[in-house]
N, C-alpha and C positions, 0 to 999 in steps of 0.2 A: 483407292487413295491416290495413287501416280496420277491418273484424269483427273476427278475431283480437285484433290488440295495443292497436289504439284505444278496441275497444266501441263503435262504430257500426252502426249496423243500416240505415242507408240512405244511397242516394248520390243527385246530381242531377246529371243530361245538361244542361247549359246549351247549349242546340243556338241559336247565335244566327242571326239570319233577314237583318240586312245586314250589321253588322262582321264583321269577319275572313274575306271569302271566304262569307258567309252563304248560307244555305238559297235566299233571295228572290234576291240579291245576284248568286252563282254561276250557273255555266251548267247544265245538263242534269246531267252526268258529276259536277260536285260534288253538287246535289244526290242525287244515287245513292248515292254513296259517303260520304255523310255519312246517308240510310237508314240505310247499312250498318253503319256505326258505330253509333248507336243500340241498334241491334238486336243489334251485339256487347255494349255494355254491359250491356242487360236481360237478356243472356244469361249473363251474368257477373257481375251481381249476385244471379240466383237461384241459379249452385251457390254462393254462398258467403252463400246463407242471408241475402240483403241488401234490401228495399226497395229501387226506382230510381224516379226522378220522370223524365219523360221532359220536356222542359221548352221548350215555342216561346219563345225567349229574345228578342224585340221590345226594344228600346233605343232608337236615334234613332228609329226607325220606330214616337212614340207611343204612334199610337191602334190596335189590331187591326185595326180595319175595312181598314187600307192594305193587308193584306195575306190577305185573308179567305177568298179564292179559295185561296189556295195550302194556307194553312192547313187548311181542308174536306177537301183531298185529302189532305193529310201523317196528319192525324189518323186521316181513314179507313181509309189504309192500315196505318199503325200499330196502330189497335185491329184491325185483321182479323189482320195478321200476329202480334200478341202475346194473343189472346184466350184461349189457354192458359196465358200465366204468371198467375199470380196475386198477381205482388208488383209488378205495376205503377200509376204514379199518374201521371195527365194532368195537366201544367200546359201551361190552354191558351194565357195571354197572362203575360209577366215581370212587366213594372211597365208600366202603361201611363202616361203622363203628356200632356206640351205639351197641356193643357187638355182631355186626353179626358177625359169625363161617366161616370158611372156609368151612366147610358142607353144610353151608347153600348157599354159595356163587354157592359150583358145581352142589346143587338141582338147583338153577334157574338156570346156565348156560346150566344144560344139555336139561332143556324146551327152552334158547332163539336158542344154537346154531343150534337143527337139524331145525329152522324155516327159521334161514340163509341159512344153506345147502339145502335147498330147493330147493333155488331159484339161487343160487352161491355158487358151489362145491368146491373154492380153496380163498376163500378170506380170510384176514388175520382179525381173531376176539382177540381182546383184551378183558382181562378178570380181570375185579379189586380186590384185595386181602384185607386182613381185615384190620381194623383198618386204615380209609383212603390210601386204597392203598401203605400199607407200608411193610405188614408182607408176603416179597413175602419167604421165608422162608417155610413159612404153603402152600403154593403152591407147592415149592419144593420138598416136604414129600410127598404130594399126586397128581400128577398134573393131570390132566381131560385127557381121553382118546380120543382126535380129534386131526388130521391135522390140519395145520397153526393158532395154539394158540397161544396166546403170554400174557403176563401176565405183570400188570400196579404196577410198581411203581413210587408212587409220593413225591418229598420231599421239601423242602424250607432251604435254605441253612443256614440261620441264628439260625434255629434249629434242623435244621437234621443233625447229621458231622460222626465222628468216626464211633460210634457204627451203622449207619444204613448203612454206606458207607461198613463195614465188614459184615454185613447180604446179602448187596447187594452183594459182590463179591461171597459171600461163595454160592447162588441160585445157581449163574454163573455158578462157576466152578463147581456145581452139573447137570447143565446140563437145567437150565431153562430157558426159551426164552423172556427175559424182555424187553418190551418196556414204558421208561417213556414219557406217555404219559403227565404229569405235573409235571412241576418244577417250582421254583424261586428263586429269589437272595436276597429275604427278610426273614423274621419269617412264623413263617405257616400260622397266620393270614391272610394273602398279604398284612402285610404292618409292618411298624417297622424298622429296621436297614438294610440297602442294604449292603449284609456280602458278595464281590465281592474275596475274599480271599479262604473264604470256596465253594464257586458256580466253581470258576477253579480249586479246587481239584478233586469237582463232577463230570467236566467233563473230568478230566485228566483222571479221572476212565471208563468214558464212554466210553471214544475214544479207550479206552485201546482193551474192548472189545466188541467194534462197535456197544452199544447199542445206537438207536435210542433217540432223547428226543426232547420233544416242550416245550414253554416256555409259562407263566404263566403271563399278559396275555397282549391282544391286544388292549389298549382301553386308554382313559385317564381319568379316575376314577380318583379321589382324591386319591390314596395310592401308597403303595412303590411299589406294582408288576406290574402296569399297564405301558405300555412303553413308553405311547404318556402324553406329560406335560399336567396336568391339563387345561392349559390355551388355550391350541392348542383345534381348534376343525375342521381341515383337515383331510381327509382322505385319501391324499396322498402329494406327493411333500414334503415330511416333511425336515426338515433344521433340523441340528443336536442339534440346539440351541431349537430347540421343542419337542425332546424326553426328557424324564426322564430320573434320573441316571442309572436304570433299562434297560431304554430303549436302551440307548448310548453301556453299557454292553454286552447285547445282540446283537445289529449293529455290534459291533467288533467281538463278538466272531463267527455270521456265516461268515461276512466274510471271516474272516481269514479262516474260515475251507473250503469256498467252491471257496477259491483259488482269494479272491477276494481284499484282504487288498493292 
């Protein structure tokens, strides 16, 4: 239904590492079956023709390094186990934050990436920047020395506007490979005022210079960024009268772009 009715072409596996029964978090048996999931997703977003970001989703857990070990092995298994599909993308840290440095960002990345390259010499890794995937800036001034990096900014439109939309251009036009991998049309929270006025500047900006973005998020949680109504609890067939404001926003805006309005 996202490819079909929406006009998306890519999904994100937010695989979180300590909220909700996380990766890090859980015992043994969750992490297995949360593998497994993954690897159902990638599998299902290639018959339907879709990009998937496979995503180490880090949250209260900062800085990547807390969790480096784990991460090494998850990755490696993952680029062995999917080095046949072709429509996968590494994201190896969300948003790192609580005062992790840009340095400390390119020490872990330089331990996940050669674990990928391992196993898949040309995949496209995404690389989160500090202070919640925002300061791609500090990426800018130093960016890591591998093939097919790209580098994660994330913003929420009801509080991100001017000042980050001019950090973002200025990476740009420095020559850095941005892909936002999260955004929304609410406050940073994901929830609060759905600011649909500042989200089509953000992407006027995008489109401008053909960065990449997914939206924030897929589900119908009680708050402003989820897309599907609270009340809805379908997972497909949806009537427009069951997404949220959010959700309706986003309906419009891939259509329109993937030529389907």
């Amino acid at each position: 239904e996202l490819h079909d009715k929406w006009g998306a072409n890519v999904v994100r596996l937010a695989m979180y590492t300590e909220e909700y029964n996380g990766y890090c978090s859980g015992d043994a048996a969750n992490r297995k079956s949360l593998k497994k999931l993954v690897k159902k997703g990638v599998q299902l977003a290639a018959k339907y023709d879709m990009y998937v970001i496979v995503d180490w989703h880090i949250l209260s857990d900062g800085n990547p390094k807390t969790h480096k070990k784990a991460a090494k092995a998850f990755f490696k298994d993952m680029s062995k186990s999917l080095a046949d599909y072709d429509n996968v993308l590494y994201e190896i840290c969300n948003e790192p934050d609580g005062g992790t440095t840009w340095k400390d960002i390119k020490s872990y990345a330089n331990d996940i990436i050669p674990a990928i390259r391992a196993n898949d010499e040309d995949a496209v890794i995404i690389v989160g920047t500090p202070t919640w995937s925002q300061e791609v800036d500090k990426a800018a001034a130093s960016p890591l020395k591998y093939e097919n990096v790209m580098y994660a900014l994330h913003f929420y439109a009801d509080t991100h506007q001017d000042s980050l939309r001019k950090t973002t251009e200025k990476a740009i036009k420095a020559g850095l490979p941005i892909f936002v991998s999260e955004f929304g049309v609410c406050d940073a929270s994901g929830n609060g005022n759905v600011n649909k006025t500042q989200a089509n500047k953000w992407i006027k900006l995008l489109d401008k210079y053909h960065v990449s973005y997914v939206g924030w998020n897929l589900s119908n949680k009680s708050e402003s960024s989820a897309m599907i109504a609270n009340s809805c609890n379908k997972t497909s067939g949806f009537k427009r009268s069951e997404l949220s404001t959010a959700g309706k926003w986003m309906y419009d805006m891939l259509r329109k772009r993937a030529g389907k309005a």
